[in-house]
C-alpha positions as CSV (number, residue, x, y, z in Angstrom):
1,X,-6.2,27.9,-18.2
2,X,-7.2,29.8,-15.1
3,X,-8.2,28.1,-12.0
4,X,-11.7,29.2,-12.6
5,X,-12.1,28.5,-15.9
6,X,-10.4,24.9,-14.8
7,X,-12.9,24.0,-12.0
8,X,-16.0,25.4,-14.6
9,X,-14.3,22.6,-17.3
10,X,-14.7,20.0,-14.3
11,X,-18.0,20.7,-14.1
12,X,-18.9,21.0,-17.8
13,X,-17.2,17.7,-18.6
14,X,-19.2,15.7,-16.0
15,X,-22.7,17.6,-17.2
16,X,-21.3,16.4,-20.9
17,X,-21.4,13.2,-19.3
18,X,-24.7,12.7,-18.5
19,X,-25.6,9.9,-20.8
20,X,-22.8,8.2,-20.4
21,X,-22.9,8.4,-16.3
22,X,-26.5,7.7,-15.8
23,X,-26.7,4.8,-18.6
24,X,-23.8,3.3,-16.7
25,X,-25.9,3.1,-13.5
26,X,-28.8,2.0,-14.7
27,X,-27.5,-1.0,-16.5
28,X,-25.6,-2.2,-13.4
29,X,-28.4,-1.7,-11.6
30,X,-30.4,-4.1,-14.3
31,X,-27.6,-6.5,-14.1
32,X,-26.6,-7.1,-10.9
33,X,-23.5,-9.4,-9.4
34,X,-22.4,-10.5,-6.4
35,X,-19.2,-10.3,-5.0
36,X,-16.3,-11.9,-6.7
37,X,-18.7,-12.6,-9.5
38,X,-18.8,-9.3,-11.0
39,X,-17.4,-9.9,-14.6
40,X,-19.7,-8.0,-16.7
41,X,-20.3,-5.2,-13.8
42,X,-16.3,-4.7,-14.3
43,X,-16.0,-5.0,-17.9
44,X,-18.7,-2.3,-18.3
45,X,-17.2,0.0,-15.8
46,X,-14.0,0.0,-17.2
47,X,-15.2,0.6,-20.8
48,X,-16.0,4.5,-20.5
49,X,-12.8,5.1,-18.9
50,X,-11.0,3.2,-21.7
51,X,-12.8,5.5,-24.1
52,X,-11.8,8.7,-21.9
53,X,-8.0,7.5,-22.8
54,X,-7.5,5.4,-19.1
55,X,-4.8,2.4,-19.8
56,X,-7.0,-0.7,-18.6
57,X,-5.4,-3.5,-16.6
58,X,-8.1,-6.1,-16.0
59,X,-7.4,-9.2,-13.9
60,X,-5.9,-6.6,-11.5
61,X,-3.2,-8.3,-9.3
62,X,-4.8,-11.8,-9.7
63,X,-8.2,-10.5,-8.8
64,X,-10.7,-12.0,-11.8
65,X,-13.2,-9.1,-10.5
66,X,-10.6,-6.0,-10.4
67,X,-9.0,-3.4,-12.6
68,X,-6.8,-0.6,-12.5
69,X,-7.6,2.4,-15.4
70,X,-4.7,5.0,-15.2
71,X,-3.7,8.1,-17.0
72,X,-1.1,10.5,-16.4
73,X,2.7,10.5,-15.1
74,X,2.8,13.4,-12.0
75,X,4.4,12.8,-9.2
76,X,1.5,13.0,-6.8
77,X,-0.5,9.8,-7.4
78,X,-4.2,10.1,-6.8
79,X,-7.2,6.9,-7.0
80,X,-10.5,6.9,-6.8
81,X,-12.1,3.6,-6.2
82,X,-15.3,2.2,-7.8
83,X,-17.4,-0.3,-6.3
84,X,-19.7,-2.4,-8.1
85,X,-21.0,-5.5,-6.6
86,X,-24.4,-6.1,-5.4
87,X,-26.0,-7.8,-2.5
88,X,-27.6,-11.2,-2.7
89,X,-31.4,-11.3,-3.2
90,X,-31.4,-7.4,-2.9
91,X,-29.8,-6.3,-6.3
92,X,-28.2,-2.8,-5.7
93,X,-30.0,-2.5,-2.8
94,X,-27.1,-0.3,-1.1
95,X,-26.4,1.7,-4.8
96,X,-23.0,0.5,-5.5
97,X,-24.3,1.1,-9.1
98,X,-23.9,4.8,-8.0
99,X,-21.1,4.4,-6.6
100,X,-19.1,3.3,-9.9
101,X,-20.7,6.5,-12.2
102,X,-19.9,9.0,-10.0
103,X,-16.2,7.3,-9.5
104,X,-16.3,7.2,-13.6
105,X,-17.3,11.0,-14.0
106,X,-14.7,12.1,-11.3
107,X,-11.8,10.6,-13.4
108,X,-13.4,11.7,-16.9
109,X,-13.4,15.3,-15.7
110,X,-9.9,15.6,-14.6
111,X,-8.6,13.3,-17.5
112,X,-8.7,16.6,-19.9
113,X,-6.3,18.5,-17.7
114,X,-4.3,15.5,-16.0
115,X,-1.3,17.4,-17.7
116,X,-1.4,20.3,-16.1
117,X,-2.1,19.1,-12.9
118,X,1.1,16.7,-12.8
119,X,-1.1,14.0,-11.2
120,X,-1.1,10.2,-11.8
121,X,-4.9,9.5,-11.5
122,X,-6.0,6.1,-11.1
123,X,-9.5,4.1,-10.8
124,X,-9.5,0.9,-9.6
125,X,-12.5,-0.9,-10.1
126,X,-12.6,-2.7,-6.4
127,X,-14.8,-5.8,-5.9
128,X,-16.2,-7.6,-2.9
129,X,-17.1,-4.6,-0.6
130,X,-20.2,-6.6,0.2
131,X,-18.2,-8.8,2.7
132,X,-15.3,-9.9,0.7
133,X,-13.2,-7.5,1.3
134,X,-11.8,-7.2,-1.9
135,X,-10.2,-3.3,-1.3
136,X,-8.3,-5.5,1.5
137,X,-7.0,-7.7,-0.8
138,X,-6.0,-4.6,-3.0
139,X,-4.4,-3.0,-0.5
140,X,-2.2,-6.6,0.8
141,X,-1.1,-6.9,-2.9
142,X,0.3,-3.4,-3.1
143,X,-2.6,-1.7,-4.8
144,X,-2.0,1.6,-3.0
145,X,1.6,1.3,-2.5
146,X,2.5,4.4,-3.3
147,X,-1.0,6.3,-3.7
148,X,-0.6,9.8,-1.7
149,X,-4.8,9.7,-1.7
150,X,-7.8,7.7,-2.1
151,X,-11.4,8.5,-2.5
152,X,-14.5,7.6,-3.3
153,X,-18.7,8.7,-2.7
154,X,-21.2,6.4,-1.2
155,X,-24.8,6.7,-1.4
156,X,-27.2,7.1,1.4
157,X,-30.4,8.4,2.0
158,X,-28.8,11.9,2.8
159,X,-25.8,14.4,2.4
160,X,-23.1,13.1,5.5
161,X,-19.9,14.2,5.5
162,X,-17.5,11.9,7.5
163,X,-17.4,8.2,7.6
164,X,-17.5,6.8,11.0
165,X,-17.9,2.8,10.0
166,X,-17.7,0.1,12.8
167,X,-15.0,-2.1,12.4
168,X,-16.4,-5.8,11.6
169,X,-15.5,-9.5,11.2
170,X,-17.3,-11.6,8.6
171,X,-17.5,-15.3,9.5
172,X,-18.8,-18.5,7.9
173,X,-19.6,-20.9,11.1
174,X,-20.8,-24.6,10.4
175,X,-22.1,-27.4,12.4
176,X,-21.5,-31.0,11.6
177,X,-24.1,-33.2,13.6
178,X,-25.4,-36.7,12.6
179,X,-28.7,-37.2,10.8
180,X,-31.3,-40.2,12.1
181,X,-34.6,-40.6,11.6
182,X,-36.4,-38.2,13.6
183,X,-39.3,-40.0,14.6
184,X,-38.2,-43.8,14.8
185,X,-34.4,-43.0,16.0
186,X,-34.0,-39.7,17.6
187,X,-31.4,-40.9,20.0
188,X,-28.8,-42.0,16.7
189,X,-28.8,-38.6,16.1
190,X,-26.7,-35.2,16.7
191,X,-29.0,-32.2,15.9
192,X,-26.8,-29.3,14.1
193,X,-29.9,-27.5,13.6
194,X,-30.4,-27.3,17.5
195,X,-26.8,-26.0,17.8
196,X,-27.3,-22.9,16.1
197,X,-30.6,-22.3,18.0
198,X,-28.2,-22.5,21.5
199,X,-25.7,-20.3,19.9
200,X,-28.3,-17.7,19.1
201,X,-30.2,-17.5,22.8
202,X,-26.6,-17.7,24.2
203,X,-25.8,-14.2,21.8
204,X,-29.4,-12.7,22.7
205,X,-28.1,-12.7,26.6
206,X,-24.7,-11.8,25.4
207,X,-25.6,-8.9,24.0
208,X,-27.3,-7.2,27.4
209,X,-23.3,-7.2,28.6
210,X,-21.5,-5.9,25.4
211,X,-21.1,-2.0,24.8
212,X,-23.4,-0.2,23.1
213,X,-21.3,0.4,20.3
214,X,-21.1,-3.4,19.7
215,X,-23.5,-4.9,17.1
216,X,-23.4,-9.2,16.3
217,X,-25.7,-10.3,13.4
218,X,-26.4,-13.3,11.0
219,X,-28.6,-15.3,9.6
220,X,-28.3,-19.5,8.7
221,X,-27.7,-20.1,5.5
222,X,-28.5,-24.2,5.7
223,X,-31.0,-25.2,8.3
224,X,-31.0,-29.1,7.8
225,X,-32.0,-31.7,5.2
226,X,-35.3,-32.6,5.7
227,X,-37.8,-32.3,8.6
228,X,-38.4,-35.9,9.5
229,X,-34.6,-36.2,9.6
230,X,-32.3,-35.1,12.7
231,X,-30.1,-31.8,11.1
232,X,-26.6,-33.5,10.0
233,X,-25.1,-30.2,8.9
234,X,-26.2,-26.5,9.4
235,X,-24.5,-23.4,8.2
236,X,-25.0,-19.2,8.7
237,X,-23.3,-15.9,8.3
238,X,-22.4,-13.6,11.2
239,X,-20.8,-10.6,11.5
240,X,-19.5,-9.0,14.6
241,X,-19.3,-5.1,14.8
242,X,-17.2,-2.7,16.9
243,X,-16.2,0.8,17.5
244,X,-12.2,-0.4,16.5
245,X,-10.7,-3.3,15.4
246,X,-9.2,-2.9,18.8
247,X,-12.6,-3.4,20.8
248,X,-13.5,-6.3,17.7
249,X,-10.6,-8.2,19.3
250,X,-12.5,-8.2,23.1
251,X,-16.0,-9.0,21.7
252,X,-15.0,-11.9,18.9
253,X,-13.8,-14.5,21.8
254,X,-17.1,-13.8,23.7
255,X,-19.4,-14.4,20.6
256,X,-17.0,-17.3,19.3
257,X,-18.0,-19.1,23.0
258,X,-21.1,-18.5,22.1
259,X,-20.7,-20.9,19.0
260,X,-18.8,-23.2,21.1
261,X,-21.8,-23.8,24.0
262,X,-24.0,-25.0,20.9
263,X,-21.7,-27.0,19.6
264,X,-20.6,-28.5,23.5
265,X,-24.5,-28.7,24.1
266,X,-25.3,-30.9,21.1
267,X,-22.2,-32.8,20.6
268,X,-21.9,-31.3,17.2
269,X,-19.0,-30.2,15.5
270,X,-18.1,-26.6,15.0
271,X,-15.7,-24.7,12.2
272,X,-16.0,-21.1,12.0
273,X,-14.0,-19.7,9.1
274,X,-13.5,-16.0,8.1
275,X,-14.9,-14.4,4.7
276,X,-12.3,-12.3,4.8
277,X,-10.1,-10.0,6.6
278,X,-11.5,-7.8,9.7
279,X,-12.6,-4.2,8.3
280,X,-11.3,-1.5,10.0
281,X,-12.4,1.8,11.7
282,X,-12.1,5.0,9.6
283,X,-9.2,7.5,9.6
284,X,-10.9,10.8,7.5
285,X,-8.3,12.9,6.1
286,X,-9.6,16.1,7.8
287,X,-7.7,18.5,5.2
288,X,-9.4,16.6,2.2
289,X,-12.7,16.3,3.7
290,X,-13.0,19.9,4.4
291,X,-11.9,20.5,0.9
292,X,-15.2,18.1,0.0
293,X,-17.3,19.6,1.9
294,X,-16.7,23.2,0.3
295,X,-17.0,22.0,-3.4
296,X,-20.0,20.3,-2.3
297,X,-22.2,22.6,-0.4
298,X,-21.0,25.2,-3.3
299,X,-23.1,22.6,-5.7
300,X,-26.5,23.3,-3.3
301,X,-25.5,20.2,-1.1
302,X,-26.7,20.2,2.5
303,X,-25.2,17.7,5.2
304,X,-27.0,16.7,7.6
305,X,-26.7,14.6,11.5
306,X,-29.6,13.0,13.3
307,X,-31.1,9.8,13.8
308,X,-31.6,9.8,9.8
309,X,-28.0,10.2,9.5
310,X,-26.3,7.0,9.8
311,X,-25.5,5.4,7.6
312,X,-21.9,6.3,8.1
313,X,-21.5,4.1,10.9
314,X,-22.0,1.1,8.0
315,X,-19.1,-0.8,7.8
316,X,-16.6,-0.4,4.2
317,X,-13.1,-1.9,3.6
318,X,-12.5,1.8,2.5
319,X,-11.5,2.1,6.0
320,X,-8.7,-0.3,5.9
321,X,-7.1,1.7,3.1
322,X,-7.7,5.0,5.3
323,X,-5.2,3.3,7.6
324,X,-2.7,3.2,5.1
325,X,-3.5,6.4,2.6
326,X,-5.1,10.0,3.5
327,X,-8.8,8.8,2.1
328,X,-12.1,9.8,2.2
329,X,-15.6,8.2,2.1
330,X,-18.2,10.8,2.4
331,X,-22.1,9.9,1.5
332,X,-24.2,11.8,-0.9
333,X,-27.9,11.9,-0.7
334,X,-30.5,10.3,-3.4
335,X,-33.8,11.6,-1.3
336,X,-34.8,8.0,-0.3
337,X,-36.4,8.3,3.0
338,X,-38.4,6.6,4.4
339,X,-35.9,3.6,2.7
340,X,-32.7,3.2,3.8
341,X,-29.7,1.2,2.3
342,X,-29.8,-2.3,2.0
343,X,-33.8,-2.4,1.6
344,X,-35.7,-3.3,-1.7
345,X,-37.0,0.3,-1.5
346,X,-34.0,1.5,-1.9
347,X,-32.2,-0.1,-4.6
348,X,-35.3,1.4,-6.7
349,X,-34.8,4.8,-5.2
350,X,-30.9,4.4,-7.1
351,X,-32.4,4.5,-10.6
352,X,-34.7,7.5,-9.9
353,X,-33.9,11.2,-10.8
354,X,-32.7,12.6,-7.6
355,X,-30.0,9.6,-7.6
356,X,-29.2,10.4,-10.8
357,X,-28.8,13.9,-10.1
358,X,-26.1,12.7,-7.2
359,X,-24.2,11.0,-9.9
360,X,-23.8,14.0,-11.2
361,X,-23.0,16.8,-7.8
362,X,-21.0,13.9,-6.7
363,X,-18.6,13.0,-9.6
364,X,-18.5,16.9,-9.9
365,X,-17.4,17.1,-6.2
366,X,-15.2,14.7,-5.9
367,X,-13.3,15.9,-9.1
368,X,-13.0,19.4,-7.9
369,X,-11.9,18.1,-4.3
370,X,-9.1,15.9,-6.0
371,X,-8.7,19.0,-8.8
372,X,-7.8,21.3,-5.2
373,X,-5.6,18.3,-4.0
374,X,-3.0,19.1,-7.0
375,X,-3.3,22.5,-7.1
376,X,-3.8,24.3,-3.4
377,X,0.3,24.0,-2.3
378,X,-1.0,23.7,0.8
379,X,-3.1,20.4,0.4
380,X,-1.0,19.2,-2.4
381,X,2.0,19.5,0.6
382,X,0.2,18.4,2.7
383,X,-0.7,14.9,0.8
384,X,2.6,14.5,-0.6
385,X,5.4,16.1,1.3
386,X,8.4,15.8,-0.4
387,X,9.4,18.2,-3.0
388,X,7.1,17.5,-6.4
């Protein structure tokens, strides 16, 4: 088959695939799951590939929520990583559901000529992006051991090319106080409750001395028991952003003394335990970007910058396997604006026909971009560079 005849098969496989792509969003749209509870959002991801002639491992490397689909034997090894879990209270509010049919029509369009590309292709269906960190689990249990590339499409409200995430920590912090009647024995009492409120006003002045590239965020979880009763145990969520995990490791003391002044204040007890591993900053593989970037724009797609651009700088446990594989995480516009991701609006803007239609360019980009990966000599050297 000639190259252009292969790339015009790429693009009629994923058009053939309408159906099954779009119906695929929807329904995990309709039946959304956190992370680490995504059972059904896995076992329906994995089914179209199964059909498509992927080998399914479920239960991938002792993760309930995870599974690798693979097809082919080549020597250069290839994934493509599907996300699929929601976020609490706000469904597919940041279009993971989008994220998982175009990572599904990427790997049924190169399936039909896997053989002539001498490729391994795999999809691993990767939960807990939402905070869990479950690519960093992945990648500590060998997932992408001996991957020579990894990518995957995002969803935004517009066409950006290169991911630019802040590195972030993701923290559980709890007070332990000791209720008392709140009225009749105040003074038996150690208020938890007041302890976060200290922590927070101590973070509010923090924040006028940390760079500008710093964010810190949360919210409590568990406020108290009762409001005639002095708060015995309170409980939030925080998250601490930076430009590198580098700068991460100068803010986190400062914010963690924040926590510690409430808990000194009140007399309360504090235990801050992480969610999960710190999520890197992004290494783009230039060569393989660019190569996105040209299959995409050749599909009508327009990248854009500005002040509407940015949701790049969102934080993804994609970055920690960019440390360790050439990777990729470009974002692919569903027309949203004025919603952005990780509001109501937007999670209905992912079932709509212009985010359908970026199911579509995008699982047709990315195939074509890892299509050029095994055949351009020059990227294919470039990603793997011993002799194949």
């Amino acid at each position: 088959m000639s190259s252009s005849h292969a790339l015009q098969a790429v693009r009629n496989t994923v058009r053939g695939a309408e159906q099954i792509l779009i119906g695929l969003s929807h329904d995990l749209h309709a039946h959304p799951e956190v992370a680490w509870e995504e059972h059904r959002s896995a076992d329906r991801v994995a089914a179209p590939l199964a059909d498509a002639g992927f080998s399914i491992e479920t239960n991938y490397l002792g993760l309930d929520t995870a599974f690798a689909a693979r097809a082919g034997s080549g020597p250069l090894h290839l994934a493509i990583c599907a996300e699929y879990d929601a976020l609490p209270g706000l469904g597919h509010a940041c279009g993971h559901n989008i994220i998982a049919a175009t990572s599904v029509g990427a790997a049924i369009a190169l399936i039909e000529q896997i053989d002539d590309l001498g490729i391994t292709l795999t999809v691993l269906g990767t939960p807990a992006e939402e905070g869990g960190g479950g690519k960093i689990e992945l990648l500590n249990r060998g997932a992408f051991a001996d991957v020579h590339a990894a990518a995957m499409i995002h969803p935004g409200p517009l066409d950006i090319a290169r991911a630019e995430p802040y590195a972030v920590s993701h923290s559980h912090v709890r007070y332990d106080g000791k209720a008392a009647h709140a009225a009749a024995y105040p003074e038996r009492g150690i208020n938890a409750a007041d302890a976060f409120t200290i922590a927070q006003v101590a973070i509010g002045l923090l924040r006028q001395q940390l760079p500008p590239s710093a964010r810190v965020h949360g919210l409590v979880t568990r406020g108290g028991e009762a409001p005639n009763a002095i708060a015995q145990r309170t409980e939030g969520r925080w998250y601490v952003r930076a430009e590198s995990l580098a700068e991460l490791a100068e803010i986190e003391p400062r914010v963690r003394r924040c926590f510690e002044a409430g808990a000194h204040a009140t007399g309360s007890e504090l235990t801050i335990t992480a969610e999960s591993a710190p999520y890197s900053e992004f290494r783009n593989d230039q060569a393989l970007l660019d190569t996105y970037i040209s299959h995409a724009r050749a599909l009508g797609r327009a990248f854009h910058t500005g002040a509407d651009a940015r949701m790049n700088r969102a934080s993804t446990d994609m970055a920690n396997v960019s440390q360790a594989v050439p990777a990729i995480h470009p974002y692919i516009g569903i027309d949203s604006l004025p919603a952005v991701n990780h509001q109501a609006e937007f999670a209905d803007a992912s079932i709509r026909p212009a985010a359908d239609n970026a199911i579509l360019d995008g699982a047709t980009a990315l195939a074509l971009t890892l299509h050029s990966a095994a055949t351009s000599k020059e990227l294919r050297r470039h990603l793997h560079p011993a002799p194949i």
